[in-house]
C-alpha positions in Angstrom: 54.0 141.4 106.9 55.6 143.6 109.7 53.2 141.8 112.3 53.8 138.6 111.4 57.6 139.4 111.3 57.7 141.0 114.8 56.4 138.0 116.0 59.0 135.8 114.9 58.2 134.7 111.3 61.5 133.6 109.3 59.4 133.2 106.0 56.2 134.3 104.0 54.4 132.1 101.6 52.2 133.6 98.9 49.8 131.7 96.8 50.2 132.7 93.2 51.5 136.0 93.5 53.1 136.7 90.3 50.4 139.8 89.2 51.8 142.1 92.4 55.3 140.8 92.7 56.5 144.1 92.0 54.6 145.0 94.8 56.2 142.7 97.0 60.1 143.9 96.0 59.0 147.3 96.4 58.1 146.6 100.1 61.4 144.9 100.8 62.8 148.2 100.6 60.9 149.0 103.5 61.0 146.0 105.5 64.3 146.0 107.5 65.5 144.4 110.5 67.3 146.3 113.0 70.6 145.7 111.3 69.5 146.7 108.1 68.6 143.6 106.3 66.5 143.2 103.8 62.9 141.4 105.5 62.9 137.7 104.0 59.9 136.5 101.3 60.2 133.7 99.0 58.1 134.8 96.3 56.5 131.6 94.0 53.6 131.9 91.3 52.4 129.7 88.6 52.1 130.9 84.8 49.6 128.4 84.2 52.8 125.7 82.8 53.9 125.2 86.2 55.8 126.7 89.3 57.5 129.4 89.3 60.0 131.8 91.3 62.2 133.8 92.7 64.1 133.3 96.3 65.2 136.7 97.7 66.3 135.0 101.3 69.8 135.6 100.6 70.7 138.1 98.3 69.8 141.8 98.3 67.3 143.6 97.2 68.7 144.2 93.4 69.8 140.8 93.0 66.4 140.1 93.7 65.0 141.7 91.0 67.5 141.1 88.5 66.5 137.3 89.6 62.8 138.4 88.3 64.1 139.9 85.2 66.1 136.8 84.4 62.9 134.8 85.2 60.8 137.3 82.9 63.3 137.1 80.3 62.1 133.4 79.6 58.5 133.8 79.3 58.3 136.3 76.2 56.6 138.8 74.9 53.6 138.8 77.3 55.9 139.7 80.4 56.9 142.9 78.6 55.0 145.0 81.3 56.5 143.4 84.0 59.6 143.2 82.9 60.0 147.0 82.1 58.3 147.2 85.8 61.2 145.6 87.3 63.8 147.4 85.5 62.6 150.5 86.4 62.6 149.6 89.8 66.1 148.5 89.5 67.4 151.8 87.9 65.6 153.9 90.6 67.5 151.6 92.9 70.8 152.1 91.7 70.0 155.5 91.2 69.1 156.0 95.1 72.5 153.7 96.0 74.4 156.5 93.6 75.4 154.2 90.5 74.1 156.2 87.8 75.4 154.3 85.5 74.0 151.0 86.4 70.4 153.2 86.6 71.1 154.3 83.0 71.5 150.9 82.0 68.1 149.4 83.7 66.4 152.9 82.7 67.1 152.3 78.6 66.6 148.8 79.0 63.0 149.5 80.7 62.2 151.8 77.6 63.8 149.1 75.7 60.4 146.6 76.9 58.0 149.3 75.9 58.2 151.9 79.3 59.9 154.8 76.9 57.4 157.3 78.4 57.2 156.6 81.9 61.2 155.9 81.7 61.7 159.3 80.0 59.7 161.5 83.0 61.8 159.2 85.6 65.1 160.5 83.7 64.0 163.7 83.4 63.2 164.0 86.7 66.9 162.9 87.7 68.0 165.2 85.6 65.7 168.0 88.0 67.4 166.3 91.1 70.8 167.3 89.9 70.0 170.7 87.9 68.5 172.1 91.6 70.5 169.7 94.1 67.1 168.2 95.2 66.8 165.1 97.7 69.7 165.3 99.6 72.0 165.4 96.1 74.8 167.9 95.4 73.9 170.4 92.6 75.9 168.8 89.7 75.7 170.7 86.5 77.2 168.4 84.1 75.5 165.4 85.3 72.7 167.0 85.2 72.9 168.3 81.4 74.1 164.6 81.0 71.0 163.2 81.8 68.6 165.5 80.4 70.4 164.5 76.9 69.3 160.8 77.9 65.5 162.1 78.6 65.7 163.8 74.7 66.7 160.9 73.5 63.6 159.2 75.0 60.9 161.9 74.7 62.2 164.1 72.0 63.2 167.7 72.9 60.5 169.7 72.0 58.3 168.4 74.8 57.5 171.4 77.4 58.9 169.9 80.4 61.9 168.8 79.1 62.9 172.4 77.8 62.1 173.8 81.4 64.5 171.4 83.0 66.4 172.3 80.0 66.0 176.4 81.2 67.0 175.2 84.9 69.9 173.4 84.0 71.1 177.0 81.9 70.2 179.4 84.7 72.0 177.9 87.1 74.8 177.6 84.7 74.5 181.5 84.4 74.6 181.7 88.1 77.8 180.1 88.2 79.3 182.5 85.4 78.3 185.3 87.3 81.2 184.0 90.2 83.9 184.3 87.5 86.3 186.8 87.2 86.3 187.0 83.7 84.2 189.9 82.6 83.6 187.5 79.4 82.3 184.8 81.3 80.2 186.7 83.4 78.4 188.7 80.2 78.4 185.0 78.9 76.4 184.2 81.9 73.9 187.3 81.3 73.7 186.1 77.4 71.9 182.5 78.8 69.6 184.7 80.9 68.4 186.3 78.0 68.0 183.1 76.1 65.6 181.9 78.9 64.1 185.2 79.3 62.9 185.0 75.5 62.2 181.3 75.6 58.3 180.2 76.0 59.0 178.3 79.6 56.4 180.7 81.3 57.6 179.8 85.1 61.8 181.0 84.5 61.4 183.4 81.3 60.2 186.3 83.6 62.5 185.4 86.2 65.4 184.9 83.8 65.0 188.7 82.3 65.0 190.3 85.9 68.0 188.3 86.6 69.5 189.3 83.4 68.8 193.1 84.1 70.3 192.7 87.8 73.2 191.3 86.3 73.9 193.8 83.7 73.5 196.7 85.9 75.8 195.2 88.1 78.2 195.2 85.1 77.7 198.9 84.6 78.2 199.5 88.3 
């Protein structure tokens, strides 16, 4: 595609692409044009009843895909799969553009099509992203304790790796207690350490219950 772009193509035709569309969106991401742009591919398949499509030429990237949604939606039950596809590609787009409330939206309508598990580990994992400040994101407590609470109520909180992102999210709450000057706040902070400590997260506990020990003999100090 890059080739035939660098050498002056305006449009790419693809016969009956419908099974790797997603594909296809996901690499307009990539394709740009020196200003930015998003690369240009009319994308046409036939379901067997007769042609169909989706034009991305002159809207964005998301517009595109809400056009394939909106083309899914008509088509039924058997589209499930790709429709939940192309809503998590949405959310994880207007995650990345920082509308986390437009991703939240495409994320529980994606579990919504039958995704909930692979939509759950995507929350979750935004939920990491702000617990640590991973990716070029600002540590944001709250948001982050906001959407772990969406990932429970997709996978259930007694899964493992939601109650270590769930240990995260208190340790560095602790962390921040320890900067107050309110002795209360700060033993408050040394009170969550212990609650990791004596959880069964096997990577923090350890490192909780030293931290907890630091902290109180900084207390007595």
């Amino acid at each position: 595609i890059l080739l035939l772009r660098d050498k002056g193509a305006y449009n790419i035709n693809f016969v009956t692409p419908t099974h790797f569309t997603l594909q296809i969106l996901e690499a307009l991401d990539a394709v740009k044009d020196r200003q930015g742009r998003p690369g240009s591919v009319r994308v046409r398949g036939d379901d067997g009843r007769g042609r169909v499509g989706c034009d991305g030429r002159k809207g964005t990237l998301p517009s595109f895909v809400k056009d394939l949604v909106a083309l899914t939606d008509e088509k039924g039950a058997e589209w499930n799969t790709k429709r939940a596809e192309a809503c998590l590609l949405l959310a994880k787009i207007s995650f990345s553009e920082g509308n986390d409330n437009e991703a939240l939206k495409w994320f529980k309508r994606a579990a919504s099509e039958g995704a909930g598990d692979k939509t759950g580990e995507s929350v979750l994992h935004v939920a990491d992203i702000y617990a640590q400040g991973l990716n070029g994101f600002a540590k944001d407590l709250p948001k982050a304790q906001s959407w772990l609470d969406a990932a429970k109520e997709l996978m259930g909180g007694e899964r493992a790796d939601v109650k270590h992102v769930q240990c995260l999210i208190s340790m560095e709450q602790a962390g921040a207690l320890r900067s107050s000057s309110d002795p209360g706040d700060r033993r408050r902070g040394i009170e969550i350490l212990l609650g990791v400590a004596f959880s069964k997260d096997e990577v923090l506990a350890e490192r909780a219950l030293f931290t907890a020990a630091e902290y109180g003999y900084s207390e007595k100090s």
